[in-house]
N, C-alpha and C positions, 0 to 999 in steps of 0.2 A: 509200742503202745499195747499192754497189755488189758483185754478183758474190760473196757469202759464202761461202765454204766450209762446212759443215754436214758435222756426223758424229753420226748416229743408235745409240747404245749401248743394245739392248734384246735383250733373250732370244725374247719374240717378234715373228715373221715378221708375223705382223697388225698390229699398232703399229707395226710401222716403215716400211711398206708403206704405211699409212695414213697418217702422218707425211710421208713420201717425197711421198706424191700432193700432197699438202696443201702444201708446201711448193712444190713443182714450179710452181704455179696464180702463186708469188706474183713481182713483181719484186724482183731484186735478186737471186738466190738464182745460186751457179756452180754449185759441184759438191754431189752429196748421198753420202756412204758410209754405210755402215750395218755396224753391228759385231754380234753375237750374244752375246759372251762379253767377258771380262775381256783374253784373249790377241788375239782378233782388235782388240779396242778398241787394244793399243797397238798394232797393226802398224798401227793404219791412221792414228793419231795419229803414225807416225814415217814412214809414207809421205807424207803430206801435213798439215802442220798446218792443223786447221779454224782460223777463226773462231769458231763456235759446235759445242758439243756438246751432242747434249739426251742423258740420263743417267739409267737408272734404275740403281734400289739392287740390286735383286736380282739376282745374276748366276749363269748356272751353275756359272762355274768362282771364285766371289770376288765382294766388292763392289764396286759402283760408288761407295761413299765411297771406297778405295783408289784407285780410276782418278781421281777427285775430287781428289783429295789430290797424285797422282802430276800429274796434268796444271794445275794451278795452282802448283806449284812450280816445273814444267820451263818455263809459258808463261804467268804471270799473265794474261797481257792475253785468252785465251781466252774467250769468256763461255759458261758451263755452266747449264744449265737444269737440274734435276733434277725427274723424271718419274717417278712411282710409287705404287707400290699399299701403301706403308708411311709417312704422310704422320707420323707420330705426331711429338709438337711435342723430343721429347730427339734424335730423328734429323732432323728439320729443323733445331735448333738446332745440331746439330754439322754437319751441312752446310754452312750459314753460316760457323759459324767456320771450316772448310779453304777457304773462297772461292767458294762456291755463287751467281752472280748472282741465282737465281733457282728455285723449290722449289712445285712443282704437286702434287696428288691424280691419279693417272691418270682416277678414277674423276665427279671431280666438276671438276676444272679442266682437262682435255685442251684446251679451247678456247683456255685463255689461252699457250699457246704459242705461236698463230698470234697471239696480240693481242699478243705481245714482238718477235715481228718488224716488224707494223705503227709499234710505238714505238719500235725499233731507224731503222726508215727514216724516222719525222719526226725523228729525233733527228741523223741524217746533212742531213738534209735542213735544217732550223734554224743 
């Protein structure tokens, strides 16, 4: 896994901060943005297209199934994490269907983000 582009879409400054650091530690990783809101998420998706976006639902201005939605139709090949405090199984299953690779509990799976990267790079690596 070379050099990935990563875009952090979370309302809060702590999680993405945390995310960032965590990130930062691993190989493979270029550039890290980070979005707060529904509006900064697409500027910064039309400033530079990620490779990976990690994604929560709740957003101030709108959902992050919308940006979900929006950003797998304009880029399939994206791969979107979704990251949240709304894990319930009718909003993970429609996550999935708009194209979801991937659907965490903030509260109980934050770690396995870092473990999709590790398997993102053996899987470059194989």
């Amino acid at each position: 896994m070379e050099n990935k582009k990563v875009c952090i879409v979370d309302d809060s400054q702590v999680i993405r901060d945390r995310l960032t650091a965590r990130l930062e530690t691993l190989e493979g990783i270029g550039s890290i943005k980070q979005a707060a809101d529904v509006s900064s998420a697409y500027t910064a998706l039309r400033t530079e297209i990620p490779d990976i976006v990690i994604l929560d639902i709740q957003l101030p201005d709108g959902s992050g199934i919308d940006v979900l939605s929006k950003i797998k139709k304009e880029n399939p090949h994206i791969i979107v994490i979704m990251l949240t405090n709304y894990p319930y199984s009718i909003i993970r299953r429609r996550c999935f269907e708009l194209g979801a690779d991937y659907f965490f509990d903030k509260s109980t799976e934050f770690d396995q983000v870092l473990k999709v990267f590790e398997t993102l790079k053996q899987e470059t690596i194989n």
